[in-house]
N, C-alpha and C positions, 0 to 999 in steps of 0.2 A: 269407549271402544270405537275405533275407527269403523267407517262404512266403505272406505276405500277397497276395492277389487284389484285382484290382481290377473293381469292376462298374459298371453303369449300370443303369437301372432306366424302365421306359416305364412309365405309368401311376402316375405316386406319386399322385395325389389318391382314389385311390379304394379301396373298403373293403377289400381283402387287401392292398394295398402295406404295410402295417406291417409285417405277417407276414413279408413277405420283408426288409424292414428290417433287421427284429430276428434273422431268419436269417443276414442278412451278418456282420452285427457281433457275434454270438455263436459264428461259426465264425473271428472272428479278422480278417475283412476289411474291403475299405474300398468306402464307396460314391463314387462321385467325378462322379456325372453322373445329373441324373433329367430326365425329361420327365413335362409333364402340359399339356392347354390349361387346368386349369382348375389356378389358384394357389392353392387353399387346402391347404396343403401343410406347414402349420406343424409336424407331424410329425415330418419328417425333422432338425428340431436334437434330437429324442429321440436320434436316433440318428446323424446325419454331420451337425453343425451346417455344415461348410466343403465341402459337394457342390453342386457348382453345377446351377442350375434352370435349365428352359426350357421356357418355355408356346408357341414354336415347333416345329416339327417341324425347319425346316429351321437353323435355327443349332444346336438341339442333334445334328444331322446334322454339320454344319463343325466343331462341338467336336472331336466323338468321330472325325473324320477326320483333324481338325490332333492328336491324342493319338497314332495312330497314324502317322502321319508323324514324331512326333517321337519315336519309339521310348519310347511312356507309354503303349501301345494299352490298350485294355479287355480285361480276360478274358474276361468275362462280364456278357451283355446279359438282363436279368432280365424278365418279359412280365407285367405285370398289368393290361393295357390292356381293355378290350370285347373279347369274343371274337371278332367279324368285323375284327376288327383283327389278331390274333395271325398270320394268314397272313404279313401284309404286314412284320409287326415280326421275325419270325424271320427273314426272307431280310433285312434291314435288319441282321440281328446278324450274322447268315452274312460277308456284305458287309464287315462292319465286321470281320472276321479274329478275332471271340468266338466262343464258345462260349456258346447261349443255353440258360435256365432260364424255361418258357413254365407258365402257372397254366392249369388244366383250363377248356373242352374247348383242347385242342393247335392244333384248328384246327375247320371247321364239318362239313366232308364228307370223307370216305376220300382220295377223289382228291386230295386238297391234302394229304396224307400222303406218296401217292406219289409227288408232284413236290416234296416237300420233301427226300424222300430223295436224288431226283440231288442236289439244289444242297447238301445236307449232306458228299455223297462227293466232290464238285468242290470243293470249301470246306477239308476236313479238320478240319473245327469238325465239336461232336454238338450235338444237340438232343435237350435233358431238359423231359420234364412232370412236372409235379408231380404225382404220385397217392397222398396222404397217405396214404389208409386200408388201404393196401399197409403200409403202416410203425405202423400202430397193434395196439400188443401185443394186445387182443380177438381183434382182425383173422388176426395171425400163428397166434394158438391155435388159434384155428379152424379153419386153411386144415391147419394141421398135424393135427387131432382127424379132417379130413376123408380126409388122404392115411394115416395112420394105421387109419381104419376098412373096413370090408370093400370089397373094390373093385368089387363089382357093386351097390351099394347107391345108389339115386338118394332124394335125401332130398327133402322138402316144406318149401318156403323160403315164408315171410309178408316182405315189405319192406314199411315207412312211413316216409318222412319226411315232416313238416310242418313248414312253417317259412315262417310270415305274414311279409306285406311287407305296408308303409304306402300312400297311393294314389302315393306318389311312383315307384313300380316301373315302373308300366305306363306310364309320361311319361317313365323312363329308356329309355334304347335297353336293356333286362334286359325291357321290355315291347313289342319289337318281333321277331318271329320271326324275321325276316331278320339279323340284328343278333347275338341272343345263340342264335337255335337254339330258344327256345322252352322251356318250363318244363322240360321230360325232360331237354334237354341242359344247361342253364343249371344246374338243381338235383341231377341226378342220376346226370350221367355220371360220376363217380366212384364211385358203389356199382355202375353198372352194370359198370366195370371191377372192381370187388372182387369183383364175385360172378362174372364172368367166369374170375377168376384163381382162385378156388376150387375151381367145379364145371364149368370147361371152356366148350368154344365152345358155340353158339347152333344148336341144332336147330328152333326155330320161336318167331317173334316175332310176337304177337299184343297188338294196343292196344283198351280197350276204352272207355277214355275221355281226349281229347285235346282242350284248350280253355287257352286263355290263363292261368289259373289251378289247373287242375288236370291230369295225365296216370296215364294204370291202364292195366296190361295183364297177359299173360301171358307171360313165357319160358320155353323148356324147351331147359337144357341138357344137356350130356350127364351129367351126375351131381345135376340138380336141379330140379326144377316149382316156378318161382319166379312168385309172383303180388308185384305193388309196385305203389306207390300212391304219389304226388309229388305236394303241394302246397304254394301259399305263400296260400291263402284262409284267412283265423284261423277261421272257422266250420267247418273241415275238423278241427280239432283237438278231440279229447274233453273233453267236460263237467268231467271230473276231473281234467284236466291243467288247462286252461283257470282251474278255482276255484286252483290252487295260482299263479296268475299265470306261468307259462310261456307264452311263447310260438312255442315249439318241440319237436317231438314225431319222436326216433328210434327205430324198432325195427326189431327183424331177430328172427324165430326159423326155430328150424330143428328142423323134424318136431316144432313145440310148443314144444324149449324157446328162450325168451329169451338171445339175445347180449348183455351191455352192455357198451355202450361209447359212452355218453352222453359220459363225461369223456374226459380223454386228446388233447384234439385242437387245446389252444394251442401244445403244441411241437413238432408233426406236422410244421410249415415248417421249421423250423432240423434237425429230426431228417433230412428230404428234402435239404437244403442238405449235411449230413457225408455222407450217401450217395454223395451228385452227388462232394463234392469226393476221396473216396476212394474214387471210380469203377467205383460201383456203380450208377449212375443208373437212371430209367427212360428207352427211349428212344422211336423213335418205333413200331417192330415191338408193344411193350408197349403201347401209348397207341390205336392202330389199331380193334381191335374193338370197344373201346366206344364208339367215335367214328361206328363203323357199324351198333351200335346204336340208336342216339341217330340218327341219319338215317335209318335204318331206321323210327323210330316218328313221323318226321316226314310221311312218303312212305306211312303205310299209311293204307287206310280204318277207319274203326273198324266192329267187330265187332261185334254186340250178345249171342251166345252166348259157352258154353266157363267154364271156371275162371277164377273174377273172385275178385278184390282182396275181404274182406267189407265195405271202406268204398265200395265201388264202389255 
C-alpha cells in the first residue's frame, strides 16, 4: 500500500508557494489540486505538471468535496494564501477532513488561535505552521549553547533584518495592515517565534518605531534584552552591504557575538514538510505567542525612551 499523500495547495501564484511545492514532491508526494485567482502559475509543471487549477474558490471547493466523496479525499490542504486569509483557508481544510500545513503568521490575532483550536478538536485533523527557523541548524545550536549555559544568565540580544521590497509592496495587500498585519508581522513573526523559543515568554514589550516600512522595539524576555529592528526600505540597509549589491541584510548577536545563518534557508520548507509528516510538527499552542507578539506591537503606542535598536 502506497505511503504517498495527497495535498492541495491555496495560493500557488504567489512567492512561497514553490517552496511548498518543492516540499511535496521531495518528500514523495503528490500535489493534485491548487487554487489561486491569479493564473500565473506556470510553476507548478516544475513540479505536478497533472494537478488541477482553479482561479475559483468555489469549483475548486466542489473538486476537493467530489475527491472526498469519492473516497480520493486530500490529506493535506497547504496555506500560502495572504495572511488575512489563512483564518478562513484553515477551517476550509478542517472542513474538507485534511489535515492543514499554514505559512507564518498562522493567523492575524491570538483569538483566532483559540477558536481554531475547538474546530481542530471537533475535526480530529491538526493544524501545522510552518516556523522554519525552528529547524535551521545555527538556530538549533544556539537554543542548545543557551540551555546548556548557566541558567540564571539573561543574555543581550541585537536583531536586524532588512530586506527591501520594490513600490509594488505597498499596492499588494503585504502593504495594507489590515491584510498582512503590518511589517512586524508580515516580516518578522518568525524570529520573533525563534527568540521566543530560545530565551522564553515575554516580560515586557516595548515598540519604539512602527510605520509602513519600518518597526523597532524592545523585548525583554525571561532569559534575554532583545532590541530588533525590521525593515523592507533599501535605505535602511548599510553602506557596505548595499556596495556589495545585496539586498538583504540578517543579524542576530548575542551579548556581541554574531549568529550566521545567512544560508541554510532553501530547504527549511521541505525540512518542515518531513517534520509535519513524521509527526513532529509545530502546532497551534507553538505558533500562539508570537502571533501575540506581533499583535501586541500593533496595539501599542510608540515610546520615545528606554533600550533602542542602534539603527533606531
Amino acid at each position: 500500500m502506497s505511503n504517498t499523500k495527497t495535498f492541495a495547495i491555496i495560493g500557488a501564484a504567489g512567492y512561497i508557494a514553490p517552496r511548498h511545492m518543492k516540499a511535496i514532491k521531495e518528500t514523495g508526494n503528490e500535489l493534485v489540486a491548487a487554487l489561486d485567482k491569479n493564473d500565473s502559475v506556470g510553476i507548478i509543471d516544475s513540479y505536478f505538471p497533472k494537478a488541477d487549477f482553479f482561479t475559483e474558490f468555489e469549483r475548486f471547493d466542489r473538486h476537493v468535496d467530489k475527491l472526498r466523496r469519492n473516497d480520493k479525499g486530500i490529506d493535506f490542504v497547504s496555506i500560502a494564501s495572504p495572511n488575512y486569509l489563512h483564518d478562513a483557508h484553515i477551517r476550509f481544510g478542517l472542513r474538507s477532513n485534511a489535515n492543514v500545513i499554514c505559512e507564518k503568521p498562522l493567523v492575524l490575532n491570538p483569538w483566532n488561535v483559540d477558536a481554531l483550536s475547538e474546530i481542530e478538536n471537533e475535526s480530529n485533523k491538526k493544524i501545522f505552521n510552518i516556523l522554519q527557523l525552528r529547524l535551521h541548524q545555527s538556530i538549533i545550536e544556539l537554543k542548545q549553547k543557551i540551555e546548556n549555559g548557566p541558567k540564571d544568565k539573561t543574555y543581550d540580544v541585537d536583531l536586524t533584518y532588512l530586506t527591501s521590497r520594490g513600490h509594488w509592496y505597498f499596492t499588494s495587500w503585504k502593504g495594507d495592515v489590515s491584510k498582512s498585519g503590518g511589517v512586524a508581522t508580515n516580516i518578522g513573526v518568525h524570529f520573533f517565534d525563534m527568540l521566543t523559543w530560545i530565551f522564553g515568554d515575554v516580560k515586557q514589550n516595548i515598540v519604539h518605531v512602527h510605520d509602513k516600512e519600518k518597526a523597532a522595539g524592545y523585548l525583554e524576555l525571561e532569559r534575554a534584552r532583545v532590541r530588533w529592528f525590521l525593515s523592507v526600505d533599501y535605505n535602511s540597509i548599510p553602506k557596505h552591504i548595499q556596495e556589495t549589491g545585496a539586498r538583504t541584510y540578517r543579524s542576530i548577536t548575542v551579548d556581541g557575538e554574531e549568529i550566521e545563518f545567512s544560508g541554510g534557508f532553501t530547504d527549511l520548507h521541505t525540512r518542515s514538510y518531513q517534520h509535519i509528516l513524521e509527526g513532529k510538527g509545530f502546532g497551534l499552542d507553538e505558533a500562539k505567542r508570537s502571533i501575540e507578539i506581533v499583535h501586541d506591537i500593533r496595539s501599542k503606542e510608540i515610546v520615545t525612551v528606554g533600550e533602542k535598536h542602534p539603527l533606531v
